[in-house]
C-alpha positions as CSV (number, residue, x, y, z in Angstrom):
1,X,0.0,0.0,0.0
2,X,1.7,3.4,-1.2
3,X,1.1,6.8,0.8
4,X,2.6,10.1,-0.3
5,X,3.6,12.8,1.2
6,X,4.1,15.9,-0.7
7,X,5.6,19.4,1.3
8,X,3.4,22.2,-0.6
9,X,5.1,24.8,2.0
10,X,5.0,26.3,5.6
11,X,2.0,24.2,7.0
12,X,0.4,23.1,4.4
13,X,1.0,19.2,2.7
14,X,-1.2,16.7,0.3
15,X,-1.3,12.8,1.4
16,X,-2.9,10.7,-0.7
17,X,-2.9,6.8,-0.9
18,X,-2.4,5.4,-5.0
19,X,-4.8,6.8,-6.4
20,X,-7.7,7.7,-4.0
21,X,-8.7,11.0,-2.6
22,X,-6.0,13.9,-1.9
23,X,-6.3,15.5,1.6
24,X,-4.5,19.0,1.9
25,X,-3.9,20.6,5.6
26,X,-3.7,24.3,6.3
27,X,-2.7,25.8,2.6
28,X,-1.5,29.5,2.9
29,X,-2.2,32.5,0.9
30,X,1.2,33.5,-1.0
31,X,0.7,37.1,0.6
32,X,0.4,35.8,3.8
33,X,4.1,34.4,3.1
34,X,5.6,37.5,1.5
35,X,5.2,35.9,-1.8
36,X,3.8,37.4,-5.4
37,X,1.1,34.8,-5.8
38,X,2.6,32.5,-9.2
39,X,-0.8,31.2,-10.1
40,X,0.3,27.4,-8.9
41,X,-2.9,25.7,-7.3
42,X,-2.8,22.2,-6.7
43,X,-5.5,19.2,-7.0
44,X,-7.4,18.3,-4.2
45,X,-10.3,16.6,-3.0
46,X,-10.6,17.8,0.9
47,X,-9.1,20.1,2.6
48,X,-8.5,20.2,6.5
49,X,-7.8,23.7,8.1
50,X,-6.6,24.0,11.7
51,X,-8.9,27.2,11.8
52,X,-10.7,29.6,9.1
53,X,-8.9,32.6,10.7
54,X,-5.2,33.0,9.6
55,X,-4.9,33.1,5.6
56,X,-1.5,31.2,6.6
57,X,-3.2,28.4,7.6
58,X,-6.5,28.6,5.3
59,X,-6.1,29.4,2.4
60,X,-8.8,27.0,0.5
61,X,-8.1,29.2,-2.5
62,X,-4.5,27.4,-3.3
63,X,-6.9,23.8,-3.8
64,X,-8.2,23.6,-7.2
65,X,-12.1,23.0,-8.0
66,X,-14.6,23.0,-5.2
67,X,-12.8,20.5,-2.6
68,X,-14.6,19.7,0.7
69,X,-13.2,21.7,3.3
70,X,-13.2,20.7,7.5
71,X,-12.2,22.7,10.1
72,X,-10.6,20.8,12.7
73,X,-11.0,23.7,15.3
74,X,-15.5,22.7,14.5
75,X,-14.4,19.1,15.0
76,X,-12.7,19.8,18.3
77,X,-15.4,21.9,19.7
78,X,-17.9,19.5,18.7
79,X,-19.6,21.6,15.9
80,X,-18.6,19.1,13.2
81,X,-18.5,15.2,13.0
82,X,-16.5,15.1,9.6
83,X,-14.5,11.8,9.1
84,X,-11.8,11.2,5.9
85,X,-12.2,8.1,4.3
86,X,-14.2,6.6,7.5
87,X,-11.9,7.1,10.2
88,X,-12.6,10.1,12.6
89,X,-10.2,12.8,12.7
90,X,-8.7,13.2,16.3
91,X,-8.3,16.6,17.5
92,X,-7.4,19.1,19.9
93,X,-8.2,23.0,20.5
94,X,-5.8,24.8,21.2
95,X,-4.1,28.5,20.8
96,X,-1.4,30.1,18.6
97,X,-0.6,32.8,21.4
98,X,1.3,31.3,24.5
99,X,0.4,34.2,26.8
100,X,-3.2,32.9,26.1
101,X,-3.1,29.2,26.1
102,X,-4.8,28.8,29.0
103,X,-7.3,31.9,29.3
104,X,-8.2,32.8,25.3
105,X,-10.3,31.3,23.4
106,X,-9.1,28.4,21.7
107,X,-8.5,29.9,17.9
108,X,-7.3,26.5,16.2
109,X,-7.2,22.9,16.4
110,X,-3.5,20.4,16.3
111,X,-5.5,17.0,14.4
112,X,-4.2,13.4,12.8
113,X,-6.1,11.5,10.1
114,X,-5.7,8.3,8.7
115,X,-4.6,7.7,5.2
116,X,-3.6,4.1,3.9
117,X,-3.0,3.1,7.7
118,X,-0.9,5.5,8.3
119,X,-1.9,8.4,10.9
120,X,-0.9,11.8,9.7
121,X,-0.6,14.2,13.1
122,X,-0.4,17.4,12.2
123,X,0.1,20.4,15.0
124,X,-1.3,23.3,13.2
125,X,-1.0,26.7,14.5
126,X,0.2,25.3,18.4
127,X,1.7,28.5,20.1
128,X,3.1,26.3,23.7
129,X,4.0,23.4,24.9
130,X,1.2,20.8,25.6
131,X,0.4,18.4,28.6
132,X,0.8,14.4,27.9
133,X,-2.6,15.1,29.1
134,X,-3.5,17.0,26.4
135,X,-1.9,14.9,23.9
136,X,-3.3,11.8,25.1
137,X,-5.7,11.2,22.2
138,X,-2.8,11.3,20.2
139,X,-1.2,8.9,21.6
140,X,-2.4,5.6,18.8
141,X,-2.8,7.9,15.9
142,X,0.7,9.3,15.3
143,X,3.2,7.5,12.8
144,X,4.5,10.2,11.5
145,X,4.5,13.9,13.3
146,X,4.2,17.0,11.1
147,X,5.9,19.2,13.4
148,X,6.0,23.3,13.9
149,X,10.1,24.0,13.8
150,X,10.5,27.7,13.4
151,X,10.0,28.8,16.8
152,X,8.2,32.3,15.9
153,X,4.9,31.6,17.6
154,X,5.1,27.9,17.8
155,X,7.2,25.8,20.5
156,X,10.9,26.3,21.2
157,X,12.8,23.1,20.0
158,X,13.4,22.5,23.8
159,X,9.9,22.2,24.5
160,X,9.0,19.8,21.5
161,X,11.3,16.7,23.1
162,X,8.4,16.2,25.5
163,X,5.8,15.7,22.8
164,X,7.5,13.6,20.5
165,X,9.0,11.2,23.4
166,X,5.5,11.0,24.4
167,X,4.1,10.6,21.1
168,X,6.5,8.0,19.9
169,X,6.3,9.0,15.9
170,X,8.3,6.9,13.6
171,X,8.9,9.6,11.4
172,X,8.9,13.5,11.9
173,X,8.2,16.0,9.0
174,X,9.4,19.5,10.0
175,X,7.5,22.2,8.5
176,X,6.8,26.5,9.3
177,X,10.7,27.4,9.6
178,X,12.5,29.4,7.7
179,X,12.8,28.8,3.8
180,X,14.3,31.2,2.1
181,X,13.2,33.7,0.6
182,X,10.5,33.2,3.5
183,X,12.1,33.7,6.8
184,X,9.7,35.8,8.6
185,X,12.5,35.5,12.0
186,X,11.5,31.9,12.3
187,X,14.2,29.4,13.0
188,X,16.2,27.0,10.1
189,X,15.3,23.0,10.0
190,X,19.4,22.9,10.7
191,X,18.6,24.6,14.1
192,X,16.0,21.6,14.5
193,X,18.2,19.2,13.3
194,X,21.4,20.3,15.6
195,X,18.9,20.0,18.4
196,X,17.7,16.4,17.1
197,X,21.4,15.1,16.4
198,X,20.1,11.8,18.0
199,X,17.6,11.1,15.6
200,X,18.2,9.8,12.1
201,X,17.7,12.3,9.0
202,X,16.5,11.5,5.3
203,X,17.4,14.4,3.3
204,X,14.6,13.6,0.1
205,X,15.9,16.8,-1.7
206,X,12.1,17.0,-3.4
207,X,8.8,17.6,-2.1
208,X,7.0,14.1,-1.9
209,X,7.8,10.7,0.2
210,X,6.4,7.8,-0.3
211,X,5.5,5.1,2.5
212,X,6.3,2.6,3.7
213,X,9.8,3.7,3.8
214,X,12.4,1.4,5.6
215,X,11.7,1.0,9.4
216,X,14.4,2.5,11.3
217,X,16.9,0.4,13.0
218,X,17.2,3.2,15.8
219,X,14.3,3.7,18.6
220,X,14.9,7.5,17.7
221,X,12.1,8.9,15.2
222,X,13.3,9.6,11.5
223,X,13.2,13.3,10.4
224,X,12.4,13.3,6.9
225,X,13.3,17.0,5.4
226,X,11.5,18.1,1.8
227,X,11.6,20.5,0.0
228,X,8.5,22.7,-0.9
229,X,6.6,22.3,-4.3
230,X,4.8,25.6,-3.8
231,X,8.0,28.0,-4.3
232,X,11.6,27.8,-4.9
233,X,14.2,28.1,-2.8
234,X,16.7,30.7,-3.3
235,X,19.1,29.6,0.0
C-alpha cells in the first residue's frame, strides 16, 4: 500500500494513498508568506484547516475545483462530525498565542487522520507546549509527526522533546521554519536538526515521500526533510 507525502510549503501538505482521494492541511495565501502569488494551485479533493482565521493556515483558495473543506478547530469543539475516508479525525483545540493558552479562546485545532493506515498528526498553528494530558488522544494515531520547527509563535525546540517522546512518531516531518526567501525571524530545520542530532535524517531533496519507507533500526524517530513544491528556494 503506497502513501505520499508531498511538502506544498509552511503548514500546508497533500497525502494521498495510490490513487484515491488527496487530503491538503492548512494551505497558505502567497501574501500571507511575502510571496507574489505564481498562479500554482494544486489538485485536491478535501481540505483540513486548523482554523478559518489566519490566511496562513486557510487558504482553500490554493486547492483547485470545489474541494470539501473541514475545520478541525468545529471538530474539536464539537460543531462538526467530519470523518476522511471513514476514520474520525482526532483533534485538539488549542491556541497560537502562548500568553493565552490557558485563558483565550481556543483559535485553532492540532489533528491526525488516517490515510492508507498511516496516521498523519499534524500540529497546526500550536503557540506552547502541551500536557501528555493533552496529547493523550494522540497517543495511537501518530506514525509520523508534522511538526512546527520555526520557533516564531510555535514551541521552542526544547519544549517539542516532550511531545515527540511521548508521542512516539516513527517519522517526523518539519514544516513552518525558515525557507528562504520566507524567513519571517522563524528558525532554520538545521537549528532543529542540531537539536535532534540523535535522531536519524532522510534528506529527500524534493517535495514528496512515499510510505512505507524502511523501518528504522534506531528507537529515535526519523526526520524526513523536503523541500517545498509551492515556491523555490533561493538559499
Amino acid at each position: 500500500m503506497s502513501v505520499k507525502l508531498e511538502f506544498v510549503g509552511h503548514a500546508c501538505f497533500r497525502i494521498w494513498e495510490n490513487d484515491h482521494p488527496i487530503i491538503m492541511t492548512d494551505p497558505f495565501s502567497y501574501d500571507s508568506l511575502g510571496l507574489p502569488d505564481p498562479g500554482t494551485r494544486f489538485e485536491t479533493d478535501t481540505v483540513i484547516v486548523s482554523s478559518l482565521t489566519d490566511n496562513a493556515h486557510d487558504n482553500v483558495a490554493l486547492a483547485k475545483g470545489n474541494p470539501r473543506v473541514i475545520n478541525a478547530l468545529d471538530v474539536a469543539l464539537g460543531k462538526d462530525d467530519s470523518t476522511i475516508g471513514g476514520e474520525p479525525i482526532v483533534t485538539l483545540a488549542v491556541a497560537e498565542d502562548p500568553n493565552h493558552a490557558l485563558h483565550a479562546p481556543m483559535d485553532n485545532a492540532m489533528y491526525a487522520v488516517n490515510v492508507g493506515g498511516y496516521w498523519f498528526y499534524h500540529m497546526g498553528d500550536l503557540g506552547y507546549a502541551v500536557t501528555p494530558e493533552q496529547l493523550a488522544p494522540f497517543k495511537e494515531h501518530c506514525d509520523l509527526m508534522i511538526l512546527l520547527t520555526g520557533e516564531r509563535f510555535t514551541p521552542k525546540h526544547e519544549e517539542l522533546d516532550p511531545m515527540i517522546d511521548f508521542l512516539k512518531p516513527k517519522w517526523i516531518v518539519p514544516m513552518h521554519y525558515a525557507i528562504p526567501p520566507v524567513i519571517e525571524n522563524m528558525t532554520s530545520v538545521d537549528d532543529f536538526l542540531t537539536h535532534r542530532s540523535q535522531d536519524p535524517i532522510l534528506i529527500v531533496r524534493d517535495h514528496t515521500v512515499e510510505f512505507p519507507l524502511p523501518t528504522p533500526k534506531s528507537d529515535q524517530p526519523t526526520i524526513i526533510v523536503l523541500d517545498p513544491s509551492g515556491y523555490q528556494r533561493t538559499g
